[in-house]
N, C-alpha and C positions, 0 to 999 in steps of 0.2 A: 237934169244933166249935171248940175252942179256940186251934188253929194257922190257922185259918181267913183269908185274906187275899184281897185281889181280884186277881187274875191277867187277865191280856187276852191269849186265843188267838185267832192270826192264822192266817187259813186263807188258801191260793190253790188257786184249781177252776178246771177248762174250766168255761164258761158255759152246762151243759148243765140242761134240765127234771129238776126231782127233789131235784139235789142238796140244796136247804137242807131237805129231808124227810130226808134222808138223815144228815145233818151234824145236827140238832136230834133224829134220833132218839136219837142217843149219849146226850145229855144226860138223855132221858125215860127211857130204859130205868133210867140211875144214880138216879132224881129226884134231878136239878140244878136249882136253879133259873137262869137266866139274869137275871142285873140290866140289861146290852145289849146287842144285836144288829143286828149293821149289815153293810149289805153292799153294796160298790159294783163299779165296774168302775178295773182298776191302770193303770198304762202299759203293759200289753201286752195286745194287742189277742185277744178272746177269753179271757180269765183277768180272776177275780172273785177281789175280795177280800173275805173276811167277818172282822168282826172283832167275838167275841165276850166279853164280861167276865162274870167269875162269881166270886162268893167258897167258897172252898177251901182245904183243907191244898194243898202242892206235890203230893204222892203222889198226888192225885188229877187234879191238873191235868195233870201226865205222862200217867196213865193216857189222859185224854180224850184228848189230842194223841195217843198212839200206838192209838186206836181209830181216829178222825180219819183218820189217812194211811191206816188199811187202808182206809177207804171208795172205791166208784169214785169216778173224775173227780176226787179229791185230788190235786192236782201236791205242796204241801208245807204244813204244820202245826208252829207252834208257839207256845208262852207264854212269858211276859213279867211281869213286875210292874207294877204302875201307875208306881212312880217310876223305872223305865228308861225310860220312853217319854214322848213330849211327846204329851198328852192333853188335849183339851177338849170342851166342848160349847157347843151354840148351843139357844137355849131362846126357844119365843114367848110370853109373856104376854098373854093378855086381860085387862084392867082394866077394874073400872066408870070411867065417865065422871066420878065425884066424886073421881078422882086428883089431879083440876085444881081443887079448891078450896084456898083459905091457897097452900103453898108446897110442898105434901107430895110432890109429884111434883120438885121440886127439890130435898127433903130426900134422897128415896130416891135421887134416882139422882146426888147426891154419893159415898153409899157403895156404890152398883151401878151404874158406868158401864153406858148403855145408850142404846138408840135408839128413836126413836117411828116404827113404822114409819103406821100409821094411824089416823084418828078417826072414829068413823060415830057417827050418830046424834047428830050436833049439832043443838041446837034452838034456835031465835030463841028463845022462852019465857025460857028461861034453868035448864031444869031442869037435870039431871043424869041423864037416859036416857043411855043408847047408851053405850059402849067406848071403849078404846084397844087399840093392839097394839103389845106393848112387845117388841125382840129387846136380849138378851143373851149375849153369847159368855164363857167362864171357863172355869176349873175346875168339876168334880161339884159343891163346895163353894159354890164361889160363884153357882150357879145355887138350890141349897139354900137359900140365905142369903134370895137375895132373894125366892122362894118362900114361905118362913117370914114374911118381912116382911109381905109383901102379902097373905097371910091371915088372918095376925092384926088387920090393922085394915082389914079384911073388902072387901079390893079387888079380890082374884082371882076371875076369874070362870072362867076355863080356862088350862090349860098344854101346852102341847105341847116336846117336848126330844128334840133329836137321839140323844142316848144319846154314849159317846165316839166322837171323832174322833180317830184316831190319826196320828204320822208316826212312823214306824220308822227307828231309829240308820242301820241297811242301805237302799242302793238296793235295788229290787223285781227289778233284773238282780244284784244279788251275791246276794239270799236266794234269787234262781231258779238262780243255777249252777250248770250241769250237768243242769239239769230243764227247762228251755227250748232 
């Protein structure tokens, strides 16, 4: 547990039924846990790309990736470190609506560049019902950050987060060569 680091395995699959039962089975048989899991479609048409992070020794992170490839529908599989890769996440914020009393909403988001995406629940009264929805793009860290802020002085109301976004050193035609 002590070599333990976050690694990010890039998977490419045909786009076929099953697969992510197949590719998260790896995981459950080791109990792994997965901290993200994401999976979209690459530039080539019919291939998904999943791209999962998990904290591990390296010996084990190999291990998954050469499970991985033996699965059907794997075209190719591998890991990464977090600081080889250009990684972020985009995170939405719900806030209560008393973000907008004094200047607190201008305090927070001098040190948490972010955006208002919407307001519900504004009222002529003048209470303080209803929300905001706040997006933030950063680092794991700086989603953390602001996260931590805004519970402690008791504004969050829910979070939703992308989990990481990755872009890879390699085009998605040089890690496919010879496999496409």
């Amino acid at each position: 547990m002590e070599n333990n680091r976050e690694y990010i395995i890039s998977v490419f699959t045909e786009n076929h039924p099953g697969i992510l039962f197949r590719i998260a089975s790896v995981f459950l048989r080791r109990k792994i846990n997965i901290e993200s899991f994401k999976v979209s479609d690459s530039p080539v048409k019919g291939i998904s790309l999943f791209t999962i992070v998990v904290l591990v020794e390296e010996a084990m992170a190999r291990t998954l990736v050469q499970q991985i490839n033996k699965t059907v529908d794997v075209l190719k599989a591998g890991y990464y470190t977090a600081e080889g890769q250009l990684s972020q996440e985009v995170a939405l914020f719900k806030v209560k609506k008393a973000i907008l009393r004094g200047d607190t909403l201008e305090q927070i988001s001098r040190r948490h560049p972010l955006r208002l995406l919407q307001m519900n629940g504004a009222s002529r009264t003048g209470n303080n019902d209803g929300y905001l929805i706040l997006r933030k793009s950063g680092y794991k860290e700086e989603i953390d950050a602001l996260r931590d802020e805004l519970k402690e002085r008791g504004l969050l109301v829910e979070l939703s987060r992308s989990g990481s976004i990755i872009l890879h050193r390699e085009t998605v035609e040089e890690t496919m060569n010879g496999i496409l």
